[in-house]
N, C-alpha and C positions, 0 to 999 in steps of 0.2 A: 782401341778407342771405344769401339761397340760394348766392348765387356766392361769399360770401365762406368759406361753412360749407365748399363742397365747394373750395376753394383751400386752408383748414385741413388738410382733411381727407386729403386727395391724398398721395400720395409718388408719387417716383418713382424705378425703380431703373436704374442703366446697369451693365452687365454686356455684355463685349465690344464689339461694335459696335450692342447693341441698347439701346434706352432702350425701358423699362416705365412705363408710368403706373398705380398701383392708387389709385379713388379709396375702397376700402374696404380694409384689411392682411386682415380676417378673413373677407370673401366671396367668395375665390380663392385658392389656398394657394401660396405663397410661403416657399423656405426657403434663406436665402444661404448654408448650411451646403455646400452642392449645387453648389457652383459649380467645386469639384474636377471634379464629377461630369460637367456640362456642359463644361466645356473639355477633358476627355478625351475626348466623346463627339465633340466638332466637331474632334480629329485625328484618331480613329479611322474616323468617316467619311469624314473626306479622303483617308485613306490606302486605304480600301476603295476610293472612287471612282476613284482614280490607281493603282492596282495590281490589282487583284481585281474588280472588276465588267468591266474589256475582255475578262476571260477567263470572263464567263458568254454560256450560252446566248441567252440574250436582249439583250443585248450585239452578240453578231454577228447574229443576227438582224435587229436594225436597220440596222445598218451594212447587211447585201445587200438589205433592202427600201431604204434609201438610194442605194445604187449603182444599184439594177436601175430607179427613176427619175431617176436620172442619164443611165442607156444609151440609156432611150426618149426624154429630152432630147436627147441627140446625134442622135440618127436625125432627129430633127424643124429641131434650130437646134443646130448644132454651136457657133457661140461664144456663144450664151447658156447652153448648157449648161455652157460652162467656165465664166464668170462666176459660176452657179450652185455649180458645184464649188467654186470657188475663196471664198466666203462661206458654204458650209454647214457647221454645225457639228457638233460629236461627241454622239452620245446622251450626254444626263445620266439622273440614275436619279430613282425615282422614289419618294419618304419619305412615309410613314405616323407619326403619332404619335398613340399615343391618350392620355387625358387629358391633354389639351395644357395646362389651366390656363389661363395670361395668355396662353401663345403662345410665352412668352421663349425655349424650346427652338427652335423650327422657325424662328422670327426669327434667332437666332444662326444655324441651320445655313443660312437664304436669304442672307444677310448674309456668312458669315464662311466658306462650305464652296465649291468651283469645283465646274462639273458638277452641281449639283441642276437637275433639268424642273422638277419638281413636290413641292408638299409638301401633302400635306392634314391640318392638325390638326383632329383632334379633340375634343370635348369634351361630355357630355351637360347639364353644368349651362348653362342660358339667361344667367346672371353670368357665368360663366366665356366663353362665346359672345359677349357681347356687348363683352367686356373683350378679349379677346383680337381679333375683328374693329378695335376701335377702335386695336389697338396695330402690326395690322397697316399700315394706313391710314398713321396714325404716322411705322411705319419705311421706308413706301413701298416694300414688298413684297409687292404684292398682287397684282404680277404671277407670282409664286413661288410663295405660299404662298396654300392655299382656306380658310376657316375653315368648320367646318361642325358642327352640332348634333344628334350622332348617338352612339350606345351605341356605345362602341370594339368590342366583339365584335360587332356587326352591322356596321359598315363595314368588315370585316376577313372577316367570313364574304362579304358582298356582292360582294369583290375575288376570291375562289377562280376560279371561270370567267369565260371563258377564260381561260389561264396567262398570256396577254401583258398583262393587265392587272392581274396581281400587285406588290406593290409590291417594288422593291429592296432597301430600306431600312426596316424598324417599329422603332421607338422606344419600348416601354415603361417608365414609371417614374409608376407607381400609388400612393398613398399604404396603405403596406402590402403586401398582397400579390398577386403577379402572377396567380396562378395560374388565375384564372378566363379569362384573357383567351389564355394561353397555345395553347390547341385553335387558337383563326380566326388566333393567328399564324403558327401552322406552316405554316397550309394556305394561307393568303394570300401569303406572301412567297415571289421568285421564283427558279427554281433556281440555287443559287450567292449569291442575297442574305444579308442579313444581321439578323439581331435583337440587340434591343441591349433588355437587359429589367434592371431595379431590382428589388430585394429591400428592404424596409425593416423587415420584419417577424422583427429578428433575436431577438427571445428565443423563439421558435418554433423558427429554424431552428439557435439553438444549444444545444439541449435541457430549455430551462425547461418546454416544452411539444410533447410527444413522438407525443401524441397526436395534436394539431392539426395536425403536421409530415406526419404520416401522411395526413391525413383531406384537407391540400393538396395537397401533395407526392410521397405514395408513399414516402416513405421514413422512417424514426424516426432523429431526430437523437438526437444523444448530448451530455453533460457534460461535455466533456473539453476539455484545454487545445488544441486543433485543432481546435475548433469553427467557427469562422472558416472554415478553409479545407473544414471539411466541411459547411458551409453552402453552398458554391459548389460542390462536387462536387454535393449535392443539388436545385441547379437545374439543375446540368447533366444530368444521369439525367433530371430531371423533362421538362424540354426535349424531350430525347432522346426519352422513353419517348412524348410525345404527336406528336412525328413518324414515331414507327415505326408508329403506325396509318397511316400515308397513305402507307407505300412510302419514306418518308425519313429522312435519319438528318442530326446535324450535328458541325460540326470547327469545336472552340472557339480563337478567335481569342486573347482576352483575358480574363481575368475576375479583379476584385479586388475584395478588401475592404478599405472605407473610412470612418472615424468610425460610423456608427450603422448603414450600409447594406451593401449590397454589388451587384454590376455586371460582369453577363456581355455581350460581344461574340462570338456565334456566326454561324458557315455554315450555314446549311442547302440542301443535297443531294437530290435521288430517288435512288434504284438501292437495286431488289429486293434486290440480292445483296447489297450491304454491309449492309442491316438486317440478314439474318442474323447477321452480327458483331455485332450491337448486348448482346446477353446478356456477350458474352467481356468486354465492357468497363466491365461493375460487377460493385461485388464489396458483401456483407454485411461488417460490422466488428465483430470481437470484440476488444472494450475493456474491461482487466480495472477491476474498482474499484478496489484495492487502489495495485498502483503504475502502474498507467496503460499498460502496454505493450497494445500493438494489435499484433491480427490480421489477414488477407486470406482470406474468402473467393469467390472465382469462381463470379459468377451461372451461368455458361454457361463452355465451353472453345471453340477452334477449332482445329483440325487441317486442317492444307492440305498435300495432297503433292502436288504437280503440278497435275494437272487431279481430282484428286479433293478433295473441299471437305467437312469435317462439322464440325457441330456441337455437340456432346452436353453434357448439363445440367454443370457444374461438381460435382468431388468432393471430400469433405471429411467433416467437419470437420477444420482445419489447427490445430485443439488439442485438449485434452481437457476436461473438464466445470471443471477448475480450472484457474489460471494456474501456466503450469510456472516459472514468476520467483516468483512469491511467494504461491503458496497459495489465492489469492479467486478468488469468483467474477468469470463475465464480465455486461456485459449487451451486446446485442446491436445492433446500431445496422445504417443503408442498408436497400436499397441505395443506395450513392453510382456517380459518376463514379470510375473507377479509372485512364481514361486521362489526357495530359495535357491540363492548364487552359489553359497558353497555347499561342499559334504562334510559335517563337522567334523567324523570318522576319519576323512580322508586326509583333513586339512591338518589335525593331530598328529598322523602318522608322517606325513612331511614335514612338518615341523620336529618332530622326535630325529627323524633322518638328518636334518642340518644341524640341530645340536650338535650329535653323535660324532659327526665327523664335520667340527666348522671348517677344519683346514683344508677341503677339498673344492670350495666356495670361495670364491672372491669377497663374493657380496653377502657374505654367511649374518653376518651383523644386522644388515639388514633385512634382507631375509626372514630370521627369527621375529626380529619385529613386527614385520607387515604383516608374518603368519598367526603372531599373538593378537594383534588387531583384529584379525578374519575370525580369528576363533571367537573373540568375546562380540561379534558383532551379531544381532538379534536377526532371525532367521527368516522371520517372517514379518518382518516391518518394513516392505520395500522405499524406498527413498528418504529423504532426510532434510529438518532443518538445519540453519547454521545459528552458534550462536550471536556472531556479527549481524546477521543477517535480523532476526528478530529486534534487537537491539536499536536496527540504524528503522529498522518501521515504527519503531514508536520515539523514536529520538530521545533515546535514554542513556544512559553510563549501562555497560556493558556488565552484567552480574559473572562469577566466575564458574568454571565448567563445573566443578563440585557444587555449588551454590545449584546452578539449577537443574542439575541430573538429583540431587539429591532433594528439592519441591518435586521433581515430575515422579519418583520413585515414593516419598508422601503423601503422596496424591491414590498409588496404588497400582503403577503402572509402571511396565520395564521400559529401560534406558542403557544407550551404548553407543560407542562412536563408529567410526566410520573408514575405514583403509583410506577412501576417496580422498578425506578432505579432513582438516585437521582442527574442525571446531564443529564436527557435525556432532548433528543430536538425532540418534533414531531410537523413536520410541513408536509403541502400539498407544499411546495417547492420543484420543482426540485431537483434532485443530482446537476446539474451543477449550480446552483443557488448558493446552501449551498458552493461549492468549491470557486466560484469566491468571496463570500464573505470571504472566509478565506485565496484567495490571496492581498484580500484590507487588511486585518489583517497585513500579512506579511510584505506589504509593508511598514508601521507605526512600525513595528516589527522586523528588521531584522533578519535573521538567525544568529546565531553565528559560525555556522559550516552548508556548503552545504552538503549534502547527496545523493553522486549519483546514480544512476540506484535504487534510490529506487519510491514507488510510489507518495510519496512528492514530490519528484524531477518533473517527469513527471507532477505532477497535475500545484506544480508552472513555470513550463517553458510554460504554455497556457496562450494564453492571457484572459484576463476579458472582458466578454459581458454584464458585470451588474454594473449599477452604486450603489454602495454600502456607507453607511451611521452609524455610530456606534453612532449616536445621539442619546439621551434618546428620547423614545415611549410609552406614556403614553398606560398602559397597558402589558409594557412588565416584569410587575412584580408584579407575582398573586397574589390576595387574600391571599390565605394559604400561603406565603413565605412571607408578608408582616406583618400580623398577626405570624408569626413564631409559627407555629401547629405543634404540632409532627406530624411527615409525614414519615420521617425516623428515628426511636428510635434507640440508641444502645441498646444491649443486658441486662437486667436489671441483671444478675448475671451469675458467669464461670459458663460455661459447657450447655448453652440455645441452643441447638437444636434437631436433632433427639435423641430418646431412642433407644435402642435394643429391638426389638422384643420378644413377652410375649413366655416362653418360660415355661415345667413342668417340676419340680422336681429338680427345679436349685438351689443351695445353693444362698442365698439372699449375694450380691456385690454392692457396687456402682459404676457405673458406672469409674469415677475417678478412683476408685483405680485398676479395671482391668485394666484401661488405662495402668498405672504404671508397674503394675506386666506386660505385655504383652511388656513393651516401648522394641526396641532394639533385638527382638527376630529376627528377619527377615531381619537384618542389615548384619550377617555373623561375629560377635563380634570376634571370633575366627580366622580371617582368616591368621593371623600371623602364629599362633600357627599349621594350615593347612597347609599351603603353606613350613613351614620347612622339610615336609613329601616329598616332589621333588628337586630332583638334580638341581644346578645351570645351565645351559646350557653353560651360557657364562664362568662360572670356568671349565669345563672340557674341553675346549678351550683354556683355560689356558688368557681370555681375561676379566675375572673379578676382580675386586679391590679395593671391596665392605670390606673382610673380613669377620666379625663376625657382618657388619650390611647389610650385603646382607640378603633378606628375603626368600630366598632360600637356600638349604643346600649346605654346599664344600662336603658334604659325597658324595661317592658314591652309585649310584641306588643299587649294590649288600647290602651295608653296612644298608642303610636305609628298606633295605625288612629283614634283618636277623635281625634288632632292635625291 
């Protein structure tokens, strides 16, 4: 009976070349939404391991402790030491993951990555430990992979001394948010390695809650339609700001945002002197309310003439108390990352790796897309309009994405969209640039209806200092949208986004159906049925005339306490 309960109860998932067994869905968390998320992470490591880790310190460092017991091989037996040579292999690196869950991550990357030594997953829950050991076994990678049952920030502080025993490779992707774990990653992984950290906790980082953003973060998100991509600027700063205690700084590889989450690929570095740069490279954001135009200002500056090097606090303010487009206030948002998110290098050569071989990828399709996206997207333009978004400020009919990337590119200034969001405009144009081109819009567009005292208003009653142009621009319509890549997919079936959190001892639900049983409970269903429980106010006034559909009683107070 027991064997047949837990045969019932069992699934199991195959994902790449790893099969999973859960014999419980809800006491180990599991979300196939993720699975983008994983198979970008198992090319992005490959592409570190095959380009970028032969060139860290600790890289060659093996390699001359490998040679320099080669040499004393030769001294001793000259053709055993060739033999020797001739079978020894290339250092692999060495992968950390914390909250490992079932494993499925560090299984994929034993399995599916060249060049991994070692991988130690982590994991504190004793389920999760004991599910994940079993899944190892499983995929008979147990030579690859340690399971072990330990607080990810203690295995992560433990690896700090000495440096050689830093990992090359941390893996985070925590249900929620990173942040606590972020300090033992910096310090733990090795000069030149890489972090590779989840965000899932986006209505934080996109300004529902501003405060909380701060109180993880360091920095106050904002409301705005760039939320998305200032989400990821914000763990980059965040990243950043907790390496710069320890002498280090980091050069972000990759970082996108995808369905509910988002997903940074950073370096991290030592050298004294580049933390110094680290202030130049965020900036505070003044974001008006009104119509949306953003500011930059410069945590820090850097001046370098030769051998002389300073760095002095950033000046400003780069506006005035009100926005000079349209009247309103700002509010105040960062510090963010102000350099750029990806490594264009980097991003190429991943994207070359999932052509190559799509059949190894699930999500190879899309994948390609999102990586052609990141590629054509402008480096140094941090955040973005939309083109909804302009549109619905001046209360106009909507111009098309070539229409107005190809005025802002006649104007003389670069244009390109956005991974985040799939009508963004990020250009190095001016605010007042992008507005005067949308009062040449206008002008070919009538309003149907003025709107006054609003911030459309204000913006069209200024006049135009730009001669503006809606003439096709050869180039103002990229690669990826000309080829039509999935870039932006719907949802491939109900109910694709978060899970609820793994939870013990829970009777197994789907999801769905608590939705159902729970729909309605918090609505106040009954409030008819409440509210006949109090005297009419305006009946014992004698000024009601409602009768028997007033939703108050005609009883009196005395009558409805003795009922």
């Amino acid at each position: 009976m027991d064997e047949t309960t837990e045969a019932i109860e069992s699934k199991v998932v195959h994902e790449g070349k790893a099969k999973i067994t859960f014999t419980n869905p809800n006491e180990v968390f599991y979300n196939p939404v993720q699975v983008f998320n994983r198979d970008l992470s198992v090319a992005c490591i490959q592409v570190f391991t095959e380009e970028l880790f032969p060139l860290t310190i600790k890289f060659k460092k093996k390699i001359k402790q490998k040679n320099a017991v080669e040499e004393e091989d030769i001294s001793v037996d000259k053709s055993s030491a060739n033999d020797q040579s001739n079978t020894g292999e290339t250092p692999g690196i060495v992968l950390f993951e914390g909250l490992a869950a079932s494993g499925l991550r560090s299984i994929r990357y034993a399995l599916e990555v060249e060049g991994i030594e070692e991988i130690i997953a982590s994991d504190i829950s004793s389920d999760a430990f004991q599910l994940m050991s079993r899944n190892v076994e499983d995929n008979q990678v147990s030579h690859i992979v340690r399971p072990v049952q330990m607080d990810a920030s203690l295995a992560m502080y433990q690896r700090r001394h000495p440096v050689q025993c830093r990992f090359d490779v941390i893996d985070l992707d925590p249900y929620g948010s990173p942040a606590e774990f972020l300090d033992g990653a910096v310090q733990s992984v090795s000069d030149g390695g890489m972090l590779a950290v989840t965000c899932t906790d986006m209505a934080v980082l996109c300004g529902n809650h501003s405060e909380a953003c701060y109180a993880k973060y360091g920095s106050m998100s904002l409301k705005g339609k760039f939320c998305h991509e200032m989400a990821l600027r914000i763990i980059l700063s965040c990243i950043d700001s907790h390496a710069n205690h320890y002498k280090r700084y980091i050069v972000p590889l990759v970082s996108v945002s995808a369905d509910f989450y988002i997903r940074v690929f950073v370096q991290v570095f030592t050298s004294a002197a580049e933390v110094k740069r680290s202030a130049s490279k965020k900036s505070l954001v003044y974001h008006c309310v009104g119509c949306g135009s953003y500011f930059f200002q410069p945590v820090g500056k850097r001046i370098e003439e030769g051998k002389s090097k300073k760095y002095p606090p950033g000046t400003g303010p780069p506006v005035g108390e009100t926005c000079p487009e349209c009247g309103r206030r700002f509010h105040l948002g960062g510090p963010i990352w102000s350099e750029p998110i990806h490594n264009e290098d980097f991003v190429q050569k991943v994207l070359d790796k999932v052509k190559k071989n799509p059949e190894k990828y699930k999500t190879s399709e899309r994948m390609v897309g999102m990586l052609t996206v990141i590629s054509e997207e402008l480096s140094h333009s941090p955040l973005y309009y939309t083109l909804d978004h302009l549109s619905s400020v001046v209360h106009c009919t909507t111009p098309s994405m070539v229409q107005l990337r190809s005025a802002i590119m006649r104007c003389g200034y670069d244009v390109s969209g956005s991974h985040t969001a799939k009508s963004a405009i990020k250009t190095n144009a001016p605010n007042k640039v992008i507005w005067d081109i949308m009062r040449a819009w206008v002008k070919t567009h009538p309003l149907k209806k003025e709107h006054e005292n609003s911030p459309g208003h204000v913006i069209l009653s200024k006049p135009s200092q730009t001669e503006v142009s809606f003439e096709f621009k050869p180039g103002a319509n990229p690669a990826s949208r000309q080829l039509r890549m999935t870039r932006f997919p719907e949802n491939p079936e109900p109910e694709w986004g978060p899970k609820a959190r793994a939870r013990k001892h829970v009777e197994s639900e789907e999801l769905t159906k608590k939705r159902k049983r729970n729909q309605g409970k918090r609505k106040g269903t009954n409030d008819e049925e409440r509210l006949k429980n109090f005297e009419c106010k305006r009946f014992k006034q004698g000024l009601c005339t409602l009768g028997d559909t007033c939703k108050y009683s005609h009883c009196s107070q005395e009558t409805l306490e003795t009922n």
